[in-house]
N, C-alpha and C positions, 0 to 999 in steps of 0.2 A: 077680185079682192080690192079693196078699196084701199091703198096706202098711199098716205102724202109725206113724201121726203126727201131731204136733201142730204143724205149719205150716200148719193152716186157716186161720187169720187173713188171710191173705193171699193171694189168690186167684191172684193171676201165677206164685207162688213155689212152690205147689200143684201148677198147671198145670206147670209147669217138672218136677216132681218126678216129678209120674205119666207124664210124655214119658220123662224119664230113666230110669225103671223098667222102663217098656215096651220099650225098646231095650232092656236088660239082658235082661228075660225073652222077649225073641224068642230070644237065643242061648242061657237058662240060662232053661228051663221051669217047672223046680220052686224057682228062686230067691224070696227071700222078704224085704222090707226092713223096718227100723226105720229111721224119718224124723224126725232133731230140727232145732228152729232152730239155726243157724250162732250158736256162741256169742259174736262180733263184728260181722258183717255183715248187710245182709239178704241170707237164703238160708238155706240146710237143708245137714246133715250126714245123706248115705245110708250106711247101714249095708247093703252087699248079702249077703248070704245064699247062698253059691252053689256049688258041687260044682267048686271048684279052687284049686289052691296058689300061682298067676300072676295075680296082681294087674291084668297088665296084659292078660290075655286078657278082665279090665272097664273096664278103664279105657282102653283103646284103641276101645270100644263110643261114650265117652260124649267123649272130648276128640279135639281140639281144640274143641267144640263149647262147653264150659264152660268154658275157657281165655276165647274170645271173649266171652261172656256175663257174665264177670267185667269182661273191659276195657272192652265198649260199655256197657252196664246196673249195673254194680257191684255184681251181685249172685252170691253164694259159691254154687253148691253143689259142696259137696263130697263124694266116694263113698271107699267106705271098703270092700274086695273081705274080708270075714270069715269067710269058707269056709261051711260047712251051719251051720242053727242046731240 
């Protein structure tokens, strides 16, 4: 799986990230992420990579999942559906 990022530091938040990607790329094969820190919270900004113009044929993969994760843990991540790179 193809992620580029710099949320090492934190090993939960990482974790968190390559679960997130991996749902995405079970439904989008050849998708591809760019992974930054959450520029206010802890968490990560996913940039997904992916062969569609419906946002939410991504983001219906990953929420309410990360909706929850915000409220119990307070931690951001946030996906960001960018079409192919």
């Amino acid at each position: 799986m193809s992620i580029r990022t710099n949320v090492r530091e934190d090993d939960y938040v990482q974790t968190l990230v390559e679960k997130t990607c991996a749902r995405i790329k079970a439904k989008f094969p050849d998708a591809t992420f760019h992974v930054c820190p959450h520029p206010s919270q802890r968490g990560a900004v996913i940039d997904a990579h992916v062969p569609t113009d419906d946002d939410f044929d991504v983001l219906d993969l990953v929420n309410p999942e990360l909706d929850d994760l915000l409220v119990k843990e307070d931690i951001a991540i946030y996906v960001r559906a960018v079409g192919k790179s």
